[in-house]
C-alpha positions as a Markdown table, in Angstrom:
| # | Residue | x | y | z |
|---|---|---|---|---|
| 1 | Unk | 141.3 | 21.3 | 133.0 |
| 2 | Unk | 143.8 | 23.8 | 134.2 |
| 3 | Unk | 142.6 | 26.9 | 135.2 |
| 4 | Unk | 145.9 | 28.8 | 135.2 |
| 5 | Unk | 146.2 | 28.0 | 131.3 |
| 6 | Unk | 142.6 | 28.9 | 130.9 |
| 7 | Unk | 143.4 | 32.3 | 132.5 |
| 8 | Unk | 140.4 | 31.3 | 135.4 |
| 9 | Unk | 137.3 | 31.7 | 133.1 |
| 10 | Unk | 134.8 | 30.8 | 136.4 |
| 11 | Unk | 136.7 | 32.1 | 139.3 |
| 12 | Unk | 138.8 | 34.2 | 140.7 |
| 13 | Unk | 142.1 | 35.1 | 139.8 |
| 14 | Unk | 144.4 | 34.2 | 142.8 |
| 15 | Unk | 146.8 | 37.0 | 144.6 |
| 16 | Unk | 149.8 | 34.5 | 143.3 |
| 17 | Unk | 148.5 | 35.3 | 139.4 |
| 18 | Unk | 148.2 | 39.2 | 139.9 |
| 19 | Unk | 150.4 | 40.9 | 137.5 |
| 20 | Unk | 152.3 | 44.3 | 137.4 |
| 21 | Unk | 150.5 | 47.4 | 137.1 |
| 22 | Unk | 153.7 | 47.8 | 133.7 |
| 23 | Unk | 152.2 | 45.1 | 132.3 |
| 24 | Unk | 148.3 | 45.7 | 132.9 |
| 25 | Unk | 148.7 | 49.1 | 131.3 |
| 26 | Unk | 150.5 | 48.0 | 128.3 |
| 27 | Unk | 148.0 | 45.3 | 127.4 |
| 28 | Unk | 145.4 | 47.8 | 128.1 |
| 29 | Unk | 146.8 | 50.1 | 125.8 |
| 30 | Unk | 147.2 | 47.9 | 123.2 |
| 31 | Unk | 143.5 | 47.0 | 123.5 |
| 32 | Unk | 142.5 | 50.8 | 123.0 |
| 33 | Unk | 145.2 | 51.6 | 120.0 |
| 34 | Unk | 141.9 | 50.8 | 117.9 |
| 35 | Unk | 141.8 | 51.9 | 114.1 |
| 36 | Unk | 138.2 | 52.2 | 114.2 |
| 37 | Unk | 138.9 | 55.0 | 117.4 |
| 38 | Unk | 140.6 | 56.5 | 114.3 |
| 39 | Unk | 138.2 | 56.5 | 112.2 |
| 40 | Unk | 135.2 | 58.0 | 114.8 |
| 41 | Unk | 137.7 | 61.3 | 115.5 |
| 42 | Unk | 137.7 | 61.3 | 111.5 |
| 43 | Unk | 134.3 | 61.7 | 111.5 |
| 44 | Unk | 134.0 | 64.4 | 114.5 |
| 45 | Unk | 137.0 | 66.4 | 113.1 |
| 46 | Unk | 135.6 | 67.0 | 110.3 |
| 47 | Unk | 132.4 | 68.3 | 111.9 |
| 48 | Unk | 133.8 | 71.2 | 114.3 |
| 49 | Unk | 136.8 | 73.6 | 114.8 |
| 50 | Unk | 139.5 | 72.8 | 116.5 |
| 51 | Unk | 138.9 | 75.3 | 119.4 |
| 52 | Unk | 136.9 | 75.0 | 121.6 |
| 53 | Unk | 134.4 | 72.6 | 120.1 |
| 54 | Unk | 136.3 | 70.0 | 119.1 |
| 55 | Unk | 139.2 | 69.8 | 121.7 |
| 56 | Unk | 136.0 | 70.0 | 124.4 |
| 57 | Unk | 134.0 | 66.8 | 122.8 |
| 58 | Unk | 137.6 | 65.0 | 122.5 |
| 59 | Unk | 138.6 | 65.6 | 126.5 |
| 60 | Unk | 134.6 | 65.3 | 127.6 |
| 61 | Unk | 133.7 | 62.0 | 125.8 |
| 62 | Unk | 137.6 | 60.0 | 127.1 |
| 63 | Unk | 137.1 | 61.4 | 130.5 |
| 64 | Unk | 133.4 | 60.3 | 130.7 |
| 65 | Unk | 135.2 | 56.8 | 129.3 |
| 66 | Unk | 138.2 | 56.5 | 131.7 |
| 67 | Unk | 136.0 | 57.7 | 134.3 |
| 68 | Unk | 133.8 | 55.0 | 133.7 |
| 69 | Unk | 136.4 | 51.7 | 133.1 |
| 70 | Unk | 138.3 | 52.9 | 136.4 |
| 71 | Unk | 135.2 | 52.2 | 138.6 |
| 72 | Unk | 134.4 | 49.2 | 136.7 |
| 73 | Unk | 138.4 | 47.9 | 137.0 |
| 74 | Unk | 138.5 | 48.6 | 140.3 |
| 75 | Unk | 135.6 | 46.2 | 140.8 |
| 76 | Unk | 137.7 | 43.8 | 138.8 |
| 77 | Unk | 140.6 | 44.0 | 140.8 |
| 78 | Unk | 138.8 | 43.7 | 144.1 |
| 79 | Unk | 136.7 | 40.4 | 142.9 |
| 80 | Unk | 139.2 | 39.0 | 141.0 |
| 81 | Unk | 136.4 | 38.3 | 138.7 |
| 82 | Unk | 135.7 | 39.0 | 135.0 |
| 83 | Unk | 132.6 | 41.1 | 133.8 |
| 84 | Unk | 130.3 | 37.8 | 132.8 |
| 85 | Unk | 130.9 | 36.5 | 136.7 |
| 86 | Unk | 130.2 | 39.9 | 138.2 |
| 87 | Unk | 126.6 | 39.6 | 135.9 |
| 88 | Unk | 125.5 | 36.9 | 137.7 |
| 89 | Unk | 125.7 | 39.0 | 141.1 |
| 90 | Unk | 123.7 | 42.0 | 139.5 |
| 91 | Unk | 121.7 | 40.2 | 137.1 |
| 92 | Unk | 121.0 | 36.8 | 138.6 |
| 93 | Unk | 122.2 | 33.2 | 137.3 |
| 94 | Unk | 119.8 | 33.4 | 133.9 |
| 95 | Unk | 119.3 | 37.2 | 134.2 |
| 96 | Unk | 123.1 | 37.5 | 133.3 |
| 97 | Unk | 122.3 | 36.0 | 129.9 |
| 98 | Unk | 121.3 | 38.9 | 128.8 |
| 99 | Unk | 124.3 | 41.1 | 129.1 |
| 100 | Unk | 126.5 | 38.1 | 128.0 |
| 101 | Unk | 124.3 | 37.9 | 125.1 |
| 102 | Unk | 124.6 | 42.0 | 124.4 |
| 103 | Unk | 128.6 | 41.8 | 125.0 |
| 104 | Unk | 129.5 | 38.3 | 123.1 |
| 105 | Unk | 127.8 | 40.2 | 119.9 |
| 106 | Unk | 129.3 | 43.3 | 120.3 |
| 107 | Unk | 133.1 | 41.8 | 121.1 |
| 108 | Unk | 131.9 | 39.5 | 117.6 |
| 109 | Unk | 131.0 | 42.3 | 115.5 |
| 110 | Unk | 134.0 | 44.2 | 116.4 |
| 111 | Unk | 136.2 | 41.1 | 115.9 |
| 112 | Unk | 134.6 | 41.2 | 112.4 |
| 113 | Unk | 135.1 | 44.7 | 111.6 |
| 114 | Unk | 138.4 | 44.2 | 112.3 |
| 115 | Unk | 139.1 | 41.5 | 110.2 |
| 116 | Unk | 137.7 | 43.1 | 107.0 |
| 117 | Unk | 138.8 | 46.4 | 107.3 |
| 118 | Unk | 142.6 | 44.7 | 107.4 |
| 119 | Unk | 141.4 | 43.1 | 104.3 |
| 120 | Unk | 140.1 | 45.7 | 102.4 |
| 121 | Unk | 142.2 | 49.0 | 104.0 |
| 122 | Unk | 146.0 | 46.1 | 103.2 |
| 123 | Unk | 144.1 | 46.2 | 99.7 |
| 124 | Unk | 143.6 | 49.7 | 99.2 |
| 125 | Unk | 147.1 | 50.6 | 100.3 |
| 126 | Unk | 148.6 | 48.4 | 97.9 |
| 127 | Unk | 146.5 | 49.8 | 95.0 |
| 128 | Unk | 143.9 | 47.3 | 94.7 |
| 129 | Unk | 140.3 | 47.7 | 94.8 |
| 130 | Unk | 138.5 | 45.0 | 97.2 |
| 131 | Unk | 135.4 | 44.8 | 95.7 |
| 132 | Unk | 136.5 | 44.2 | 91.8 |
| 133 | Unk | 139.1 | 41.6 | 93.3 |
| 134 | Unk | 136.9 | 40.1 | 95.8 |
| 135 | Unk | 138.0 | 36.9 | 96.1 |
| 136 | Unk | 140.5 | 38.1 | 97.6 |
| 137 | Unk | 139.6 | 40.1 | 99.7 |
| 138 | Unk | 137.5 | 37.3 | 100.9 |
| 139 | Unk | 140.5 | 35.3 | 101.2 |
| 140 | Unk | 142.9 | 37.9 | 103.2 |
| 141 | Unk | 139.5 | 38.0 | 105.2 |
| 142 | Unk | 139.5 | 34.4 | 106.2 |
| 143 | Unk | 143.6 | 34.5 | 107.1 |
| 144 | Unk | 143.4 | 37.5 | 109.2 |
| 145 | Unk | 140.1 | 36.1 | 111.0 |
| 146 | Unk | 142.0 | 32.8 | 112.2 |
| 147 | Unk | 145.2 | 34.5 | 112.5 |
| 148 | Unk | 144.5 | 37.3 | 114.8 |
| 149 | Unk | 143.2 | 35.0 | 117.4 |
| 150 | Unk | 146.2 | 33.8 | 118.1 |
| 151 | Unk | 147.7 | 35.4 | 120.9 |
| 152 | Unk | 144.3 | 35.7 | 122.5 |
| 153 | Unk | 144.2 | 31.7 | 122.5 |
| 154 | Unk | 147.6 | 31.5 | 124.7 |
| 155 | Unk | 146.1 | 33.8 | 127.0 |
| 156 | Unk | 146.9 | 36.8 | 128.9 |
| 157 | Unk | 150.5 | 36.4 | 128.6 |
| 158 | Unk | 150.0 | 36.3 | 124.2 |
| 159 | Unk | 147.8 | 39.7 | 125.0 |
| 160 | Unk | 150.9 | 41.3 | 127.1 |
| 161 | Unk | 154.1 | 40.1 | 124.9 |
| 162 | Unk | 152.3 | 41.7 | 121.9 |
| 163 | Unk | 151.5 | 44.7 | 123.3 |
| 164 | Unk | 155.0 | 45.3 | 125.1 |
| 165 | Unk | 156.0 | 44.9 | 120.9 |
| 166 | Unk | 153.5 | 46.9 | 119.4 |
| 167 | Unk | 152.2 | 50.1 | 121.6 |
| 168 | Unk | 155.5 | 51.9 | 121.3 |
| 169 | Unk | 155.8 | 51.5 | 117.9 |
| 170 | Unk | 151.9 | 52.9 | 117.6 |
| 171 | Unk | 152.7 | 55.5 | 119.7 |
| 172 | Unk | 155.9 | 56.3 | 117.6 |
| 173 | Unk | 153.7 | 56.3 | 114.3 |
| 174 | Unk | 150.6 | 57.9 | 115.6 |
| 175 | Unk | 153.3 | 60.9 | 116.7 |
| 176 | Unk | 154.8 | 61.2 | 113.4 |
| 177 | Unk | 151.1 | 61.4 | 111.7 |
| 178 | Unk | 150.2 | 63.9 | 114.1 |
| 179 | Unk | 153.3 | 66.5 | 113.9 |
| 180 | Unk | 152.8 | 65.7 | 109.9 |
| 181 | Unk | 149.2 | 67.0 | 110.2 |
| 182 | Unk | 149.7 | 70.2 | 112.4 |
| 183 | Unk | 152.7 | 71.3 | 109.9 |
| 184 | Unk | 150.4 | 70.9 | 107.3 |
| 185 | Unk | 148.2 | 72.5 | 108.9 |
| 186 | Unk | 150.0 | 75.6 | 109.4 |
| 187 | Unk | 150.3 | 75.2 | 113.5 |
| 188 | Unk | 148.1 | 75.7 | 116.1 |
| 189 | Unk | 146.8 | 78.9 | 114.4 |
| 190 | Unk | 146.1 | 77.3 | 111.3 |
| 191 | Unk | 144.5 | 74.8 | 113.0 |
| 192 | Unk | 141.8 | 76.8 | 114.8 |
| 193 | Unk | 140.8 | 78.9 | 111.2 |
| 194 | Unk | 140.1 | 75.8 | 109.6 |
| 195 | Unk | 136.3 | 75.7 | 109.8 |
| 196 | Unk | 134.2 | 72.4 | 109.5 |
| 197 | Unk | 133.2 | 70.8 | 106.5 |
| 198 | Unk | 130.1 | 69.2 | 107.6 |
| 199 | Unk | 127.2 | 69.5 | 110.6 |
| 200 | Unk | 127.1 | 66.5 | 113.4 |
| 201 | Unk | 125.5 | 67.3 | 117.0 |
| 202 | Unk | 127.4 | 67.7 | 120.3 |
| 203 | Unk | 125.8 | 65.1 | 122.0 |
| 204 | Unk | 126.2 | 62.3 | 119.0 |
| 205 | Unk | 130.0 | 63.2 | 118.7 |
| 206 | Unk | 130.7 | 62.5 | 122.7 |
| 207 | Unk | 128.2 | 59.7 | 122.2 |
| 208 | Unk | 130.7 | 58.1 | 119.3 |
| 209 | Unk | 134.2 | 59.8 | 121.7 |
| 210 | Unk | 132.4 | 57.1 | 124.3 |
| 211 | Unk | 130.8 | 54.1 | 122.3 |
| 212 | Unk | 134.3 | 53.5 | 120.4 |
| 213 | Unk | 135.1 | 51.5 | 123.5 |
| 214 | Unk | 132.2 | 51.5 | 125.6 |
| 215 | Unk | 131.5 | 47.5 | 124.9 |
| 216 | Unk | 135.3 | 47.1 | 125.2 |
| 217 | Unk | 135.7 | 48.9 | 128.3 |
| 218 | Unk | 132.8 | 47.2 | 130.3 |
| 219 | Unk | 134.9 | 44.4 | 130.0 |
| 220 | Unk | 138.0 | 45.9 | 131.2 |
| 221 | Unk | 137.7 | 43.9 | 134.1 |
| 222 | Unk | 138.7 | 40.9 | 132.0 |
| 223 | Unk | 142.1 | 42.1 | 132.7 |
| 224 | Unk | 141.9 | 44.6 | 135.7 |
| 225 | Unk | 141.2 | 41.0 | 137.8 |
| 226 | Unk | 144.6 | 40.4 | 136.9 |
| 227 | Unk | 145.8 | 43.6 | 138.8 |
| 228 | Unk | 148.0 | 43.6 | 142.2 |
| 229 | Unk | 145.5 | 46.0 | 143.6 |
| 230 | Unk | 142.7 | 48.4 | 142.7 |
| 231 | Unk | 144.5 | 51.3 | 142.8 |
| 232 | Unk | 146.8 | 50.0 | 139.8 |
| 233 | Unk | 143.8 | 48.9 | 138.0 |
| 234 | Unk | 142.5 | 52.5 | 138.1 |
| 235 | Unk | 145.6 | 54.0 | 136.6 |
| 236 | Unk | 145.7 | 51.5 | 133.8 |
| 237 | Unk | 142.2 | 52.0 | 132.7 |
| 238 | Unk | 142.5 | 55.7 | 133.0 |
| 239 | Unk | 146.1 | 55.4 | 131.3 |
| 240 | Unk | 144.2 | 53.2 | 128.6 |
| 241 | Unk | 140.6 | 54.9 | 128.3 |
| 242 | Unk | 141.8 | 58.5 | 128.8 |
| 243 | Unk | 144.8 | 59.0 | 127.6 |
| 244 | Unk | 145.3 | 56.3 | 124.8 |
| 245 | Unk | 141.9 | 56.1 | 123.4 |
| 246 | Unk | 141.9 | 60.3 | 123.6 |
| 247 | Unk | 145.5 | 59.8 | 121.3 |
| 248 | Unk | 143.5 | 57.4 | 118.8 |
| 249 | Unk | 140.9 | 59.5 | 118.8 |
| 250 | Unk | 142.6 | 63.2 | 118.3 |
| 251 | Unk | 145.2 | 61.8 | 115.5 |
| 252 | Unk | 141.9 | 61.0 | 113.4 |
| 253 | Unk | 140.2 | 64.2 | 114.4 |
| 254 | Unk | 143.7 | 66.2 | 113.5 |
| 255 | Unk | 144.3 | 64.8 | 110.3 |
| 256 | Unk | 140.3 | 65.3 | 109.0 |
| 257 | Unk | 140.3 | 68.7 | 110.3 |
| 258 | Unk | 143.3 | 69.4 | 108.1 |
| 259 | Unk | 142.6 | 67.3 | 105.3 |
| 260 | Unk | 139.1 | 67.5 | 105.4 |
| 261 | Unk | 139.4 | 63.6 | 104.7 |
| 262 | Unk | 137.5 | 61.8 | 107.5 |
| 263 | Unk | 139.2 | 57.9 | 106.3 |
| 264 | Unk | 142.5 | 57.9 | 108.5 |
| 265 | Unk | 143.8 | 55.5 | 105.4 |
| 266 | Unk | 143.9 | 58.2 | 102.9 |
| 267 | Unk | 145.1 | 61.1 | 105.3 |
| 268 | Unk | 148.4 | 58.6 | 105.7 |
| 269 | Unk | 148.5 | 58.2 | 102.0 |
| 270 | Unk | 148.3 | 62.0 | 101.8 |
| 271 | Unk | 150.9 | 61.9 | 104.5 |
| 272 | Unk | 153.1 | 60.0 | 102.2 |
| 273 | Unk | 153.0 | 57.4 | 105.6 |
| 274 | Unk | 152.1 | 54.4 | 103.0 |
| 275 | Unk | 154.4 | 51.6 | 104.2 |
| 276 | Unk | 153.9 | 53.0 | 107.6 |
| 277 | Unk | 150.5 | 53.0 | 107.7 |
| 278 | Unk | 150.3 | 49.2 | 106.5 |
| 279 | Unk | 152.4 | 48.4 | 109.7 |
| 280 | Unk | 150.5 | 51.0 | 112.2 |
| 281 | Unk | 147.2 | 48.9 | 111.0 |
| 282 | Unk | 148.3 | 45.8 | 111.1 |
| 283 | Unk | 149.4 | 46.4 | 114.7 |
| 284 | Unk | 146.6 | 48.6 | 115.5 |
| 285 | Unk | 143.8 | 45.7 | 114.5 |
| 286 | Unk | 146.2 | 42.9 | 115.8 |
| 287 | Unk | 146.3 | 44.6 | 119.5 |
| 288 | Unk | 142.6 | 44.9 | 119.6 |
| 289 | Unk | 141.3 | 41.6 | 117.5 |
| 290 | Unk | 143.1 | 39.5 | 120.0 |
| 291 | Unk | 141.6 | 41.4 | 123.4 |
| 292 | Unk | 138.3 | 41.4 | 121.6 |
| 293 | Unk | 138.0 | 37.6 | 120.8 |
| 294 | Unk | 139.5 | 36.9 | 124.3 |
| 295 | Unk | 136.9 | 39.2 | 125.7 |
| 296 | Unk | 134.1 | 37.0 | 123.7 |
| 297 | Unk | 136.2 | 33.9 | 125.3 |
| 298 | Unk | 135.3 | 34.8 | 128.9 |
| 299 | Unk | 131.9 | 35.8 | 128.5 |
| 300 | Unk | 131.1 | 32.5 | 126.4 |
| 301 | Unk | 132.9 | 30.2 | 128.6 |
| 302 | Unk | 130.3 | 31.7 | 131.6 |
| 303 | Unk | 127.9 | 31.7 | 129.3 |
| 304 | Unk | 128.3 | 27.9 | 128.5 |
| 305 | Unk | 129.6 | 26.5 | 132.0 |
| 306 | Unk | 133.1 | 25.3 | 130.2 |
| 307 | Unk | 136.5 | 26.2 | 131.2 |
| 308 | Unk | 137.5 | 25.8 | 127.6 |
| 309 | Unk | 138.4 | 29.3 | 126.8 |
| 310 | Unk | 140.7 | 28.2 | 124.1 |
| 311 | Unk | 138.4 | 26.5 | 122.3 |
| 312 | Unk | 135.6 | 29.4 | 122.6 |
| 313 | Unk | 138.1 | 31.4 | 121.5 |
| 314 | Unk | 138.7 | 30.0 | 118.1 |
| 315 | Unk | 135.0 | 29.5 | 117.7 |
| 316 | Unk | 134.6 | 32.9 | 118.3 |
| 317 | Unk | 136.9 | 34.0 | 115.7 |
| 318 | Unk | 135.1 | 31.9 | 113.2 |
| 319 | Unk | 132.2 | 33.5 | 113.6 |
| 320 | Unk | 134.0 | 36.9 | 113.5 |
| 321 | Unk | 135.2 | 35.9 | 110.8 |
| 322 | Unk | 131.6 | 34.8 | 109.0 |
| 323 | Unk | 130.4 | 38.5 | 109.4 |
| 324 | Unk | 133.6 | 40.1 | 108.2 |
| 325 | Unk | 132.3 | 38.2 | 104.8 |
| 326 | Unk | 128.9 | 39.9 | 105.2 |
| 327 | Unk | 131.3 | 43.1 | 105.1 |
| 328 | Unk | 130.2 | 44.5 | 108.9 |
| 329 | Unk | 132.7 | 47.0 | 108.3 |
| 330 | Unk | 130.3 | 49.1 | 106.2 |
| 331 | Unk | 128.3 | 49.8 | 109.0 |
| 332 | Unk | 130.7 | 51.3 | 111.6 |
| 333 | Unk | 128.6 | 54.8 | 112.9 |
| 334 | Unk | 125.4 | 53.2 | 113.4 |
| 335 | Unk | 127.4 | 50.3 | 115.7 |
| 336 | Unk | 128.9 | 52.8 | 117.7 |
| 337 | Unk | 125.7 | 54.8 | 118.4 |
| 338 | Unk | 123.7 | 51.9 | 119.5 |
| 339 | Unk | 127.4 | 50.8 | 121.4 |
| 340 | Unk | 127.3 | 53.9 | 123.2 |
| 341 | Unk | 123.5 | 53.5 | 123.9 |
| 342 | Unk | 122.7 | 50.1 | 124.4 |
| 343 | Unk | 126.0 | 48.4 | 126.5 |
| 344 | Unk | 127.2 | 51.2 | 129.6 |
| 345 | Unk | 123.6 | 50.8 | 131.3 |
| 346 | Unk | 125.2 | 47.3 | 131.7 |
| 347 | Unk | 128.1 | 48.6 | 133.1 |
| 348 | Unk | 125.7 | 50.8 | 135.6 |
| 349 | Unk | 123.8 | 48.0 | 137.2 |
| 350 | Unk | 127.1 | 46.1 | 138.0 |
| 351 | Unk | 128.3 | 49.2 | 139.8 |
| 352 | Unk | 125.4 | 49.7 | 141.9 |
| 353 | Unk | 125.3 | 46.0 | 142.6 |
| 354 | Unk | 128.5 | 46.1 | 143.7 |
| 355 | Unk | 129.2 | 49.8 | 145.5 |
| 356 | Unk | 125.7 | 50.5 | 146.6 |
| 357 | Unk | 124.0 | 47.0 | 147.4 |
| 358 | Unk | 126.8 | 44.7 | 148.6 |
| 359 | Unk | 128.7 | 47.6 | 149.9 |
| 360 | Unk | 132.1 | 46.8 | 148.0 |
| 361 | Unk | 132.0 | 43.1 | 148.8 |
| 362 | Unk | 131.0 | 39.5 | 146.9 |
| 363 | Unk | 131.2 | 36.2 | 148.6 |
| 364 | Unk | 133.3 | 33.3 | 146.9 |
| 365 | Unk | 131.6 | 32.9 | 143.5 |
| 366 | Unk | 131.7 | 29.0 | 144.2 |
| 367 | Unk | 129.4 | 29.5 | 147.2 |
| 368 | Unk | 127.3 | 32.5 | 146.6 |
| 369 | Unk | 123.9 | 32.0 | 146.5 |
| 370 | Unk | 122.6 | 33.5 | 143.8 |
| 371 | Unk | 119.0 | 34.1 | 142.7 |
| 372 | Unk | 117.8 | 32.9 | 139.0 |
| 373 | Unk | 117.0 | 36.4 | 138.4 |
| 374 | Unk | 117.9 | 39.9 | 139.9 |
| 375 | Unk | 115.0 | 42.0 | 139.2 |
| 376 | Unk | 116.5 | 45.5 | 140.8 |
| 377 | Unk | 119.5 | 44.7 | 138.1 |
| 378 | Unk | 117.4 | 43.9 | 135.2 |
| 379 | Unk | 114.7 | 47.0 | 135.6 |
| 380 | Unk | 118.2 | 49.1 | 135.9 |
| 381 | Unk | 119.0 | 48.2 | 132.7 |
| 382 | Unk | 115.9 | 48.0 | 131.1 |
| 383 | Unk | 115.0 | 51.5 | 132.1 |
| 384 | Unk | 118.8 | 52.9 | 131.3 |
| 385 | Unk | 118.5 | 51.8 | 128.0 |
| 386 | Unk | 115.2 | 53.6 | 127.3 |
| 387 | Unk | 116.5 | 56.7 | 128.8 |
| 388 | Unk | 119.6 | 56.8 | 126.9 |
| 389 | Unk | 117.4 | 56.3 | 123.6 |
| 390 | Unk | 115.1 | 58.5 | 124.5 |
| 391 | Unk | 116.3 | 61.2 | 126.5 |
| 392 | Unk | 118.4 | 64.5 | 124.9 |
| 393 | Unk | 122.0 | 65.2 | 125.7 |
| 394 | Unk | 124.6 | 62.5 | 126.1 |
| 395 | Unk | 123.1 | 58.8 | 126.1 |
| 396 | Unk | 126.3 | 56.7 | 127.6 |
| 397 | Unk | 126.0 | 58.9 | 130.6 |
| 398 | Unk | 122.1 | 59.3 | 131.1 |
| 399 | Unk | 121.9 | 55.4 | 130.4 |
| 400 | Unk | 124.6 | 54.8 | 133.6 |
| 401 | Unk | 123.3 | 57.2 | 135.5 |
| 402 | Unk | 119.9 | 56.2 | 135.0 |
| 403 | Unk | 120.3 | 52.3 | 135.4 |
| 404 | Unk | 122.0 | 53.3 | 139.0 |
| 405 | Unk | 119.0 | 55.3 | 140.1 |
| 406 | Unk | 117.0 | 52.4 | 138.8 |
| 407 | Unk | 118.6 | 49.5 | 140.5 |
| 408 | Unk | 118.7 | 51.2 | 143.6 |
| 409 | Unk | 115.3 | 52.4 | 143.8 |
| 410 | Unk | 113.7 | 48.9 | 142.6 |
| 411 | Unk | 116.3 | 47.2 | 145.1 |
| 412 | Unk | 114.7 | 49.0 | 148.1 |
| 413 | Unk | 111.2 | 48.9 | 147.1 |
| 414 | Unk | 111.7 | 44.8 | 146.7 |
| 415 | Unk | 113.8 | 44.8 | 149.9 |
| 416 | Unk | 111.0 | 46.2 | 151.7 |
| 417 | Unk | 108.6 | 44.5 | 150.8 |
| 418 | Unk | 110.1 | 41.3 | 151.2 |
| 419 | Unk | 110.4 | 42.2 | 154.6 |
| 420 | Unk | 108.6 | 39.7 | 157.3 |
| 421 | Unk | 105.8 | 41.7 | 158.9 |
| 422 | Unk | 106.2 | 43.2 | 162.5 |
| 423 | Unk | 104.9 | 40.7 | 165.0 |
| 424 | Unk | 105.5 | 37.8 | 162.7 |
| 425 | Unk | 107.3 | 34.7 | 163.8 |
């Protein structure tokens, strides 16, 4: 099998595949121009005033994201590996089921969000109610689930000709909404008297800022591997993660605080953006479907021992595509709170693996000798998790900070006592 058409599912990407830090940023981009990022700041806009409150949670919850997908894509960049290979260094050759487990499903339910809420939003715009015409709705569902994978089963170049297509025109319409929304809001004055129309906690808002793409963005290094060095792949995350996942998430925030109308769908009906809004979702969803299912691609083809990406891919999609049927989409807020509790402790143990253990450095994954099972990297997580559940304050960054700790604590404790005794032969 070709590894260069595969986009090198188990290796590393060579030096002669690295591609430009133009076109890293731009596929990056167009994985973070996310509708459902719309529709979390529509539920956080709604919640608190403009100033400070809500501008705080918007700039505190992207940078603790872009923060957080720079390290991890500078890993990328420097391995040349994807985040399923760098598992198996902090999590062990079975341990790393686990986290390819956790990711497939979260890249799958996303994948299925995505495909029904094309369905049903395309429905809605068009004046028809999905759920007294479900059939077809169930039908649109089962076109846009097969369809969307198609760029993501040519590969990383489908993911970047899109993109170079679609971001400006986002960015154009995601403009227009948001000068549409502070006019009718009366300008920045206006803005800050408009008071809050509902009650939702600090710390749950910057949890839902970071879980909007804290699955997607521990898998950044899917594509960072691709970068010419790891300086670009910083500034394309951080591009991405900050600064276009903040845009997503403020034109949502904007247009609830002024409508008090959390659904981004009907603030661009209210907008009188109809036909445009039909285009900015379908390239919104189409951007991210594809990353998504090619996200699910690389961590099933580890997962499985096949270099058959393409093929994963379109199994993946089918089973997107099963659970947009089951109507995921209904379910969005509790997915991105247990997103934003559950996946960056992952994200945690691979960089204390990585920056603290190996010191910045992985042998050939062909040759490295790797144990079954990485206890220090499994206890990281393990106890991450429960502190992000359990502990006050804001969960993505306890869990990291906590699975760090972990892993590097448990690492030395193990190291040293799997040290031979003095005088021993």
């Amino acid at each position: 099998m070709d590894q260069k058409s595969q986009d090198y599912p188990l290796s590393e990407v060579p030096q002669a595949a690295r591609k430009s830090f133009g076109s890293l940023a731009v596929v990056l981009l167009g994985f973070t121009f996310f509708t459902a990022t719309m529709f979390a700041g529509g539920q956080i806009g709604t919640a608190f005033p403009l100033w400070p409150d809500l501008v705080a949670i918007i700039v505190t919850g992207n940078l603790l994201l872009g923060a957080y997908v720079a390290v991890l894509g500078m890993i990328g960049a420097r391995t040349g590996l994807n985040t399923a290979l760098l598992s198996r260094f902090s999590f062990g050759r079975i341990g790393a089921k686990l986290p390819d487990l956790l990711l497939g499903f979260t890249q799958i339910g996303w994948y299925g969000w995505g495909t029904a809420t094309m369905a049903v939003v395309l429905l809605r715009l068009i004046g028809i109610d999905a759920e007294t015409h479900s059939v077809l709705a169930y039908a649109l569902m089962i076109l846009f689930g097969f369809a969307f994978c198609w760029t993501a089963y040519i590969g990383y170049r489908g993911l970047e000709l899109l993109s170079i297509v679609s971001v400006p025109l986002m960015v154009l319409l995601l403009a227009v909404s948001l000068w549409i929304a502070v006019q009718d809001g009366a300008g920045g004055e206006g803005l800050m008297a408009i008071q809050p129309g509902h009650a939702l906690g600090i710390g749950t808002a910057i949890t839902m800022v970071f879980g909007t793409f804290v699955s997607g963005g521990t898998q950044a290094t899917n594509w960072t591997r691709f970068a010419a060095s790891p300086r670009q792949a910083v500034w394309a995350s951080l591009v991405a993660f900050f600064i276009g996942n903040g845009l997503m998430i403020t034109t949502g925030a904007i247009g609830a605080l002024v409508y008090q109308q959390p659904d981004i769908v009907d603030v661009l009906v209210i907008q009188g953006l109809t036909v445009l809004g039909i285009l900015m979702l379908f390239l919104n969803l189409w951007t991210t479907q594809d990353n998504t299912i090619y996200n699910f691609s690389a961590v099933g083809c580890t997962g499985f021992a096949t270099d058959k990406r393409r093929m994963v891919t379109v199994i993946g999609a089918a089973i997107g595509t099963v659970l947009a049927l089951l109507r995921i989409d209904l379910y969005l807020i509790p997915f991105l709170l247990l997103l934003g509790t559950f996946i960056p402790p992952i994200g945690g143990v691979i960089m204390a693996d990585y920056l603290v253990k190996r010191r910045g450095s992985y042998p050939p994954i062909a040759s490295a000798d790797l144990p079954d099972f990485n206890k220090a990297g499994l206890a990281g997580y393990v106890v991450g998790c429960l502190a992000a559940y359990f502990s006050p304050g804001i969960p993505p960054l306890i869990g990291i900070i906590v699975a760090i700790l972990t892993y590097v604590m448990v690492d030395r404790v193990l190291s040293e006592r799997d040290k031979p005794a003095a005088g021993s032969p």
